[in-house]
N, C-alpha and C positions, 0 to 999 in steps of 0.2 A: 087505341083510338084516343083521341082528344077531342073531344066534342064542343059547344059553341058556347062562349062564354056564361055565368050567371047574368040573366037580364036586369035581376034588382040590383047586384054591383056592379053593372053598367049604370044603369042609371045613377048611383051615386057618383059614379064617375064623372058624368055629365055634367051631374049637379054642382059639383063640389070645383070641377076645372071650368063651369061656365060664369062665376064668379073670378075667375082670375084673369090674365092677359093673354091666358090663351082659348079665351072664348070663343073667339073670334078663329082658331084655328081648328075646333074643334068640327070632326066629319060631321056629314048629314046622317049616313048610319055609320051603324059599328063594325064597317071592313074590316078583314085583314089587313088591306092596302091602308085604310082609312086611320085604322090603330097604329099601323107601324110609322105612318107622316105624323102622329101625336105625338110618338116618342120621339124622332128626330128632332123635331121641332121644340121640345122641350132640354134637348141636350144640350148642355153647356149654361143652362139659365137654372135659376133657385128655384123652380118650379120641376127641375127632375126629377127628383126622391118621390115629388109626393105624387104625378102623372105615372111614371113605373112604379109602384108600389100597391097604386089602386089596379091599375091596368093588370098588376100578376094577381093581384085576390081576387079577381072577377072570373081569370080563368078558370075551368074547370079543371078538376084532377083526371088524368090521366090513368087508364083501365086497357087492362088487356079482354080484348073479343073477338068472338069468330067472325062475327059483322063490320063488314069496313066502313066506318062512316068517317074517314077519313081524318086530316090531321087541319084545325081549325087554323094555327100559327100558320101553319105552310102555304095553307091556302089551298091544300092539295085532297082530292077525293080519292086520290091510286095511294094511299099509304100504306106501310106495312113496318111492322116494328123492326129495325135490321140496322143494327150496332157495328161500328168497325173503330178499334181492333177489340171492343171490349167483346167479350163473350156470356151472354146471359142465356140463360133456359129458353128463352122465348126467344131468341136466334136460331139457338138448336132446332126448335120446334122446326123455325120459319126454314132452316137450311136442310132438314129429311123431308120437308113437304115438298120443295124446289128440285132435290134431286130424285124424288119420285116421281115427279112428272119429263125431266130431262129423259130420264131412263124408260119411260112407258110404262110406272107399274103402279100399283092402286096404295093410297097414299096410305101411309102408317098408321095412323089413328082415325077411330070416326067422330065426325063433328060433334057430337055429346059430351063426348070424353076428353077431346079439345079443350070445349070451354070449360072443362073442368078444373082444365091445366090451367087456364086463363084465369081462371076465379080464384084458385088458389097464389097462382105468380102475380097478383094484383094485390091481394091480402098481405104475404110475404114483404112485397116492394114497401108499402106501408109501414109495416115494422121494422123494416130495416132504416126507413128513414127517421123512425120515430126514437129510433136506438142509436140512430145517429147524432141527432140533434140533441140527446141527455148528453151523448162521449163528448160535444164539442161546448155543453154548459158548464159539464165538472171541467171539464181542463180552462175555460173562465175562471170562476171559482176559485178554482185551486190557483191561477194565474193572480187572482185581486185581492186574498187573503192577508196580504202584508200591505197591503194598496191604501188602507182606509183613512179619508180625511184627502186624498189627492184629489186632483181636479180634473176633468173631460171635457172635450168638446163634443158632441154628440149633435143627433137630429131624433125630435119625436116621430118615434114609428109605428105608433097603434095606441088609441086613447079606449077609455073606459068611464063609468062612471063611480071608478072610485083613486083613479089616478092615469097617470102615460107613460109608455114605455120609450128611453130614450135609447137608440139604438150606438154603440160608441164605437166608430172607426177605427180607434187606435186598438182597441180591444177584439174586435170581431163579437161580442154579444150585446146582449141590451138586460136595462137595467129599471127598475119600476121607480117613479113620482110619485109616490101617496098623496093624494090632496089632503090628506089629512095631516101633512107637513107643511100646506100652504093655506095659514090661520089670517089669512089680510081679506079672504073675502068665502064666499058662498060660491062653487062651481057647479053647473048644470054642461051635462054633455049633450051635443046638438051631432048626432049622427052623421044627419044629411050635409049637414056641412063639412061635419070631420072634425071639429073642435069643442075645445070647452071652454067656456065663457062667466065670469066673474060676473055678478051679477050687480054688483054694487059697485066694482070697481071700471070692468067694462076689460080687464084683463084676460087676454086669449091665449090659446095652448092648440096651434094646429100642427095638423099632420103633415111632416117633413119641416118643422119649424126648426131650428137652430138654437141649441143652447147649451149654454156651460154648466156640471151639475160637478156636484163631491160625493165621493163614494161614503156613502155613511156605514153599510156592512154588508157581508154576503156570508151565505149560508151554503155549507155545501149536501146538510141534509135536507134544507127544503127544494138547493137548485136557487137561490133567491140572491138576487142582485141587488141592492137599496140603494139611491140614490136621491140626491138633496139638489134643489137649484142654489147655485152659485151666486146668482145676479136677483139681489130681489124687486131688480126693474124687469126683466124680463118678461114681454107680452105686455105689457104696457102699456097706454095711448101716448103718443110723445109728451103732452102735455103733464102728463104724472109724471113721466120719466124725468123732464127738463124739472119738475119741480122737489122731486128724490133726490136729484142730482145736487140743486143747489143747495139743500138741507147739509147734504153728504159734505158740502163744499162749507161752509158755515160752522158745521164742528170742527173740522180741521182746522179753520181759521185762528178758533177759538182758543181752540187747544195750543195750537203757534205762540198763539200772545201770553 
C-alpha cells in the first residue's frame, strides 16, 4: 500500500514553492493529477531539484498489508503489489492467492498469518534498503579517497542546523557544509522556507541551490563526506558579490604593477 502523502510536508511544500514562480502553478489541493502537473511544469527549469525533492519526502513509505488502501501515486484504489519480471516473496504471496481462486480452492494462508508475512516483508525491505544505501556510501569513499582538495559542482539537498548536504552529480553521493567552516557570518536555519540565512550578511543556502565545493576529506569509518565552498561569494546579495568581486579585481591589479 502507499498511502496519502505527510500533510505537514505538504504543506512545506506549499510554503516553500509559493514563494517562488511557481506559485502561481501550484494546485488547489494535493492531487495526484494536481502533483504530477507540479512536476511537469517544473521540468527543464532550476526549480526542479527542489519541487521533486520536497514532493518525494512528503511521500509516505511504503508497507506491505492485507488492506487495500490503494496506491496514492497511481491514483489507483484496485492495487495490489505485482512485480514483473522481478520476483519478490510478496508476488509469490500475490500469485498462490490468484491461482487459488482460478482453481476453486480455499486460499493458502489465513489473513492473520498473512499480515504476518506483510510485517515482516516490510521490515526486511527496510533493511535491505538501508544496507544498500551504506554499500553505495563506502564505494563513494572508497571512490574520493585520493579526490581531496578537487573541486564539484553539486546542488544543496537537505540543510540542518549545523550545516548542508550538497548532493554531487558527478559522484552519485552527497557530501556535508559545516557551517562551522563558514566564519563570515552567524547562520539560523528557517525550515519552512528550506534555507539558512546569514544574519548579518543576508547570505543564503537554499534547497536545490547550486554550488561549487572542494573536497576537504572523507572517512570511510564514519561513512563521512567533508566538503568546503569553493566560491566565498556564493548566496550572496549581488551587491556584496559585485563588491567581493571588485576587491578580488583590485588585488590582482596590484599585484600586475
Amino acid at each position: 500500500m502507499h498511502p496519502e502523502p505527510d500533510p505537514d510536508k505538504l504543506e512545506t511544500l506549499f510554503g516553500v514553492l509559493s514563494r517562488t514562480e511557481l506559485g502561481l502553478s501550484l494546485p488547489s489541493e494535493p492531487t495526484p493529477k494536481g502533483l504530477q502537473q507540479l512536476v511537469e511544469r517544473s521540468r527543464g527549469t532550476d526549480l526542479e531539484f527542489l519541487a521533486s525533492r520536497l514532493l518525494l519526502r512528503s511521500m509516505m513509505q511504503a508497507r506491505y498489508h492485507t488492506v487495500n488502501a490503494g496506491h496514492y501515486g497511481l491514483a489507483s484504489e484496485c492495487y495490489c503489489h505485482f512485480t514483473s519480471p522481478i520476483r519478490r516473496y510478496a508476488d509469490l504471496c500475490v500469485h498462490r492467492a490468484l491461482k487459488a481462486v482460478l482453481r476453486g480452492e480455499a486460499q493458502p494462508t489465513t489473513a492473520r498469518r498473512l499480515q504476518t508475512v506483510c510485517d515482516t516483508l516490510s521490515l526486511r525491505e527496510r533493511a535491505a534498503m538501508e544496507a544498500e544505501r551504506e554499500m553505495l556510501k563506502r564505494a563513494a569513499v572508497l571512490f574520493l579517497r585520493d579526490k581531496t582538495g578537487q573541486q564539484f559542482e553539486g546542488v544543496v539537498s537537505s540543510l540542518s542546523d549545523f550545516g548542508f548536504w550538497v548532493e554531487l552529480p558527478e559522484v552519485l553521493c552527497e557530501g556535508l557544509v559545516r557551517l562551522s567552516t563558514l566564519t563570515d557570518d552567524y547562520y539560523a536555519l528557517f525550515p519552512e522556507r528550506q534555507e539558512l540565512l546569514g544574519q548579518r550578511t543576508g547570505r543564503r543556502f537554499r534547497l536545490g541551490q547550486r554550488v561549487r565545493v572542494t573536497l576537504e576529506d572523507v572517512s570511510l569509518a564514519r561513512l563521512e563526506v567533508n566538503l568546503a565552498l569553493a566560491d566565498d561569494r556564493t548566496g550572496l546579495p549581488r551587491r556584496q558579490q559585485r563588491k567581493l568581486a571588485g576587491k578580488a579585481g583590485g588585488k590582482k591589479g596590484r599585484r600586475a604593477r
